[in-house]
N, C-alpha and C positions, 0 to 999 in steps of 0.2 A: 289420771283424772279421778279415778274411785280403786279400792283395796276392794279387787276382786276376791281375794281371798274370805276378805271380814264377810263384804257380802253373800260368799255361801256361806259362813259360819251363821249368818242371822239368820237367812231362808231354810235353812238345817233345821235351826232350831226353831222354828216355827214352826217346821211339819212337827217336828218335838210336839211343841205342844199341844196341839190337837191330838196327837197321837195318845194320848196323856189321860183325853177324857173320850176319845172314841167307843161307843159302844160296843164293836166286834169285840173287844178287850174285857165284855162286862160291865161298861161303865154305865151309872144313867147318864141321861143327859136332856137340860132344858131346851125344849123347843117351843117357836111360838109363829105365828105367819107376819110375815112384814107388810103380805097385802093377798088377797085371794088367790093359793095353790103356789105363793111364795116363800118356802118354810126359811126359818133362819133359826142359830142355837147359841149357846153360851158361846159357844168355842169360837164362832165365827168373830166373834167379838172379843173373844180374849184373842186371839191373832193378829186381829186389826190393830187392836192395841199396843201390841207391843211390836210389830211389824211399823207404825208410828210413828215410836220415839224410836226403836233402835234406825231404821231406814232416814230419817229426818237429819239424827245426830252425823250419820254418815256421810249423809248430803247432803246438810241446809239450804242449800242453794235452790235444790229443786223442787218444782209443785209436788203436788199430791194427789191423786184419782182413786179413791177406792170406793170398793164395792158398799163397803160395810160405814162408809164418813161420808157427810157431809157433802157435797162439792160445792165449792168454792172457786169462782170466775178467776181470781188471781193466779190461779195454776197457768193459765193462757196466755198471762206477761213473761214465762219462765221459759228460759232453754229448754232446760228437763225438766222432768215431771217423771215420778213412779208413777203405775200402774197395776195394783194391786187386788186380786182377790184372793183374803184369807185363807177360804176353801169354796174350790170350784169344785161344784158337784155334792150340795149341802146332802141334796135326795140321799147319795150314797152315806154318806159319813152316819145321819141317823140311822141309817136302817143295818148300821154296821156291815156294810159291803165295803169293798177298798178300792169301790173306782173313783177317788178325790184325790186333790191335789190344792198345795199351796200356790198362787203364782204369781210372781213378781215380776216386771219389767221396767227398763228405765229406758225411756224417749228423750230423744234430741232433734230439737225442731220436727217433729212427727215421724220420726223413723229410731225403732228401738236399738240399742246398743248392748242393752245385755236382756238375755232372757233367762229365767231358771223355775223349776218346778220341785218342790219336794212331796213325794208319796210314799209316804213310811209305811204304809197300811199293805204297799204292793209290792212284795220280796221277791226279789233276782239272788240267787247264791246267800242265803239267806241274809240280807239287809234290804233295806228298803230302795225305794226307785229315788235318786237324783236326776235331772236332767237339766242343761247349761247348755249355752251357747252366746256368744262373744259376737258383734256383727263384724264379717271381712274375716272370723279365727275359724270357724267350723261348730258343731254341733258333739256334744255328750250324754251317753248315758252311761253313771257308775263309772264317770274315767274312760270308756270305749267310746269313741270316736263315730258316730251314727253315719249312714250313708242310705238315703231316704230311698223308696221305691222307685224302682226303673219298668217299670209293666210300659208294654207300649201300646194295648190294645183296650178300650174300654169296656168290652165286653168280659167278662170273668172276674172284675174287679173287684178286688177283697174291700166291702164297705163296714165299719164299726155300725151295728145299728138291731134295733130288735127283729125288723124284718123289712125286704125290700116290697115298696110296692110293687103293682103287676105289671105297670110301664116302664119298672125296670128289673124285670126278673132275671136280666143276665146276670146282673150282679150277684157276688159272693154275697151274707151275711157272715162277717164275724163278729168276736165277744165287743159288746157297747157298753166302755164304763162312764157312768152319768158325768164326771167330767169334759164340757167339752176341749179343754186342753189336753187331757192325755187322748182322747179320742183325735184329735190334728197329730200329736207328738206319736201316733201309731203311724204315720204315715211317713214321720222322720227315722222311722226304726224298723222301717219296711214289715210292719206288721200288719198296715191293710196298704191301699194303693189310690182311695179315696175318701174324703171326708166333704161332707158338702150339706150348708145349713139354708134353709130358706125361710129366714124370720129376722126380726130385727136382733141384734145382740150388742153386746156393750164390750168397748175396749179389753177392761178389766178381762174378761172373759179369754182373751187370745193373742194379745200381744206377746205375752213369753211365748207360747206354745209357737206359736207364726213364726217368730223370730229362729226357735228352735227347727223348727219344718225348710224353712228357706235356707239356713245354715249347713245341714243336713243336704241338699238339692232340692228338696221336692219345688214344687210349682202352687203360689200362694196369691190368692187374690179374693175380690168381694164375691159373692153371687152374680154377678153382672161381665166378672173379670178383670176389675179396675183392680188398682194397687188398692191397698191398703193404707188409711193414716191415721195417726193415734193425737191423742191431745188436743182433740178440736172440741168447740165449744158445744157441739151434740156431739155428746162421745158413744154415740152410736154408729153401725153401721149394716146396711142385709143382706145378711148371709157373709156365709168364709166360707171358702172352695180348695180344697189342699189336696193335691196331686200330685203323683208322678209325672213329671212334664212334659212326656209324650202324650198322654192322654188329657191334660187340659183343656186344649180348644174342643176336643170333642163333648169332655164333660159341661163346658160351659154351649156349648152348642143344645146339650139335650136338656139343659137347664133353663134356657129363655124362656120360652112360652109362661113357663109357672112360676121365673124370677119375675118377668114382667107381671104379670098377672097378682102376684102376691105384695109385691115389693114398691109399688109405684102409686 
């Protein structure tokens, strides 16, 4: 159905480009706010752009969702549909930190099929971070084979985040990059054991990442602990909860009161 191959040669070169004009590098770079404490730059836009046409050409067939266009209702007459954000984790990219990422997903009938992230900014063995996953083939980082966290106890739980609050002080804090797809995709790579958002957030935001987390094993669902579905006509949804799968019910257990309370 699609040249997996071309499409990580596009999403490659995407992170490219941003990579291009990132600041950690010295670069300046144009920013401007899209709506109060929503910062957006050139770059998210030149990505957009050419993520676009090259994605489009690829698959004409399928709709289109991104962060940075338009939407347009006809995406919702289509099998597929991308689901695109340029750069997740704008915060980082300006301030020249490297916790951002490209990321691309493509949906069929509401459930993703390919996921992939490019973070050139984040070097393993010196090159930058790939990550891919196939639905039904398994999860990648850099070519190695991801196999998600197995914690079975939710206490001691390694969370991405600046600091845990005091009703959950069992919890680890580790490193939190503003990305929240690499923040899920740490938990495909057993780098924490929990990721867990309680606000509204948008497709665009997690479909690769989810895709790539579920591939991997972990345990993927809403704030609620419903599945997940992509390409709906509010393409929102509150919160994502990505776990180790032993510890799921319990995290979604200690989650109710203030999913209910937040989310309803």
């Amino acid at each position: 159905m699609i040249d997996r191959a071309r499409l990580e040669r596009i999403v490659r070169e995407a992170g490219a480009i941003a990579l291009a004009t990132w600041p950690g590098h010295g670069h300046a770079l144009e920013v401007w706010e899209k709506s109060p404490d929503n910062p957006v730059c050139a770059a998210d836009l030149a990505v957009d752009a050419f993520l676009t046409r090259e994605l489009r050409t690829l698959l004409p067939s399928a709709g289109w969702l991104s962060e940075e266009t338009i939407d347009h209702p006809e995406r919702l007459e289509r099998g597929l549909c991308w689901l695109v954000d340029p750069i997740d984790g704008t915060r980082d990219f300006i301030r020249g930190r490297p916790g951002w990422a490209v990321s691309v997903a493509l949906v069929s009938e509401g459930r993703p099929l390919f996921g992939m992230l490019a973070a050139p900014a984040r070097a393993i063995d010196g090159e930058g971070e790939f990550w891919s996953a196939e639905a039904g083939r398994g999860a990648w980082r850099n070519g190695v084979a991801l196999s998600a966290s197995r914690r079975v106890a939710l206490e001691g739980s390694r969370v991405p985040t600046d600091a845990v609050p005091r009703v959950d002080s069992d919890l680890v804090p580790v490193y939190k990059p503003n990305s929240i797809a690499l923040r899920i995709a740490m938990v495909a790579a057993d780098e924490a054991d929990l990721l867990a958002t309680l606000r509204w957030g948008f497709e665009w935001d997690v479909a690769a990442a989810a895709l790539i987390a579920r591939e991997a094993g972990a345990a993927v669902s809403d704030a609620f602990g419903q599945p997940l579905a992509y390409n709906k006509r509010d393409p929102r949804a509150f919160g994502v909860l990505v776990t180790a799968p032993a510890i799921h019910d319990a995290a979604i257990e200690r989650l109710a009161e203030r999913a209910e309370k937040l989310g309803r």
